[in-house]
GUDODREN-415749 format. One record per residue (C-alpha): x negated, y, z negated. Coordinates in steps of 0.1 Angstrom, whole numbers, padded with zeros to 4 digits, always signed. Each point is the difference from the previous one (the first is absolute). Layout:
N
XYZ
...
//
This chain:
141
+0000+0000+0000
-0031+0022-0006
-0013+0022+0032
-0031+0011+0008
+0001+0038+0009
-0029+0021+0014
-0005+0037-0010
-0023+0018+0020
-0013+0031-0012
+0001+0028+0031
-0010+0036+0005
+0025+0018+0008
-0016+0009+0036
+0020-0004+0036
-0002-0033+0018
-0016-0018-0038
+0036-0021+0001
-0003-0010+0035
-0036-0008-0005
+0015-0028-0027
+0029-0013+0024
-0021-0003+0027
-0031-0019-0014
+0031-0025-0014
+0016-0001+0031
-0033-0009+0016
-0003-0028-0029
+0034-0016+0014
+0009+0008-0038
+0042+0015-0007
+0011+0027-0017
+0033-0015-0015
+0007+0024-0024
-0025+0038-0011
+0003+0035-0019
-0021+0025-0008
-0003+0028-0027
-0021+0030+0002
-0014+0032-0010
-0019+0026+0015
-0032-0021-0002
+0007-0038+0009
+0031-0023+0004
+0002-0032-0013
+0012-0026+0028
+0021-0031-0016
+0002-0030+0028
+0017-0034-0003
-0021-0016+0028
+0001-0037+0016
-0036-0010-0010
-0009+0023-0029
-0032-0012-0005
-0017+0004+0033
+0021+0032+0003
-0023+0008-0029
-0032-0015+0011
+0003+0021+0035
+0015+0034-0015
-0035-0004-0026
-0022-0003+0029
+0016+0029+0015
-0010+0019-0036
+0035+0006-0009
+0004-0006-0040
+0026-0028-0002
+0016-0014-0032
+0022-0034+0000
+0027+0007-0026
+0030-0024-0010
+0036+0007+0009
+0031-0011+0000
+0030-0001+0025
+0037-0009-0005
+0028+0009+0024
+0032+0018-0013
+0035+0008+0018
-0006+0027+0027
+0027+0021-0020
+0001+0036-0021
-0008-0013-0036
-0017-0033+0005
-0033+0007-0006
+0008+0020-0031
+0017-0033-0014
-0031-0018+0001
-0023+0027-0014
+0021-0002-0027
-0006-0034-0004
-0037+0007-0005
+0006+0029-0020
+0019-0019-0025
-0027-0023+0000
-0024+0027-0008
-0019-0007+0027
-0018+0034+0019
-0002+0004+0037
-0030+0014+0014
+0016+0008+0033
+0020-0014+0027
+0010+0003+0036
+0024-0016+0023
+0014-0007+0033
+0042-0005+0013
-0005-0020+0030
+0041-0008+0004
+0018-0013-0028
-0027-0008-0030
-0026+0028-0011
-0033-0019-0009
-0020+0015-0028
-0035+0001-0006
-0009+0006-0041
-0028+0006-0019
+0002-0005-0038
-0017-0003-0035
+0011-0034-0005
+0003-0018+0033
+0005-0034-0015
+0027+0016-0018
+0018+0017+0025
+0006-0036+0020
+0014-0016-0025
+0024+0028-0010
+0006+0004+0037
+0004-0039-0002
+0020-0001-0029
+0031+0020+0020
-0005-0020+0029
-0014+0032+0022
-0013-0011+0039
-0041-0003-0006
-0018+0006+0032
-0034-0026+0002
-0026+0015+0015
+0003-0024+0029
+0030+0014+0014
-0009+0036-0013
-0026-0006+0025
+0023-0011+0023
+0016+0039+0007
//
């Protein structure tokens, strides 16, 4: 149930993102799922990718600074209200969230989480029988 995420640390600079995409794309490695937060400075460029690992290896060779973090991903209704149902699962649970992104592609929405107590969060998420992506078909999209 765990996913392997890359974060790649970016100047923020024109053409740095495409820089990343392309040397992945080159790699024959997917993008299923990415965000990124910034400031003025640099951007931070989250990526659920097909082979993390080499997507790692390569991006390090290309002297970007690459972290693999552990994430989770559960789908919820595609509806107004649904996610904040299952945040408040976790919040009951006392469990924090880091950050989070998602995707809609039709009638699910397919969160990606980050939290203080991953092992946690699956088995509360388990525990109300929410949809847990593996990261075999996350890296399917």
């Amino acid at each position: 149930m765990i996913i392997k995420q890359l974060s790649v640390f970016l100047e923020n600079r024109a053409g740095r993102l495409n820089e990343v995409f392309g040397i992945l794309g080159e790699s024959n490695i997917n993008v299923s799922a990415c965000s990124v937060a910034d400031t003025t400075e640099f951007g931070i460029l989250r990526m659920i990718v097909s082979d993390p690992e080499k997507a790692r290896a390569i991006l390090k060779e290309n002297l970007f600074s690459v972290n693999v973090n552990d994430v989770i991903s559960f789908a919820t209704p595609n509806t107004p209200g649904a996610l904040s149902k299952t945040l408040e699962i976790l919040s009951d649970a006392g469990i924090g969230i880091e950050y989070l992104y998602g995707f809609s592609p039709g009638d699910k929405s397919f969160i990606v989480l980050r939290s203080d107590n991953i092992e946690k969060a699956i088995e509360e998420l388990q525990k109300h029988e929410m949809e847990l992506i593996s990261a075999s078909d996350m890296y399917k999209f």
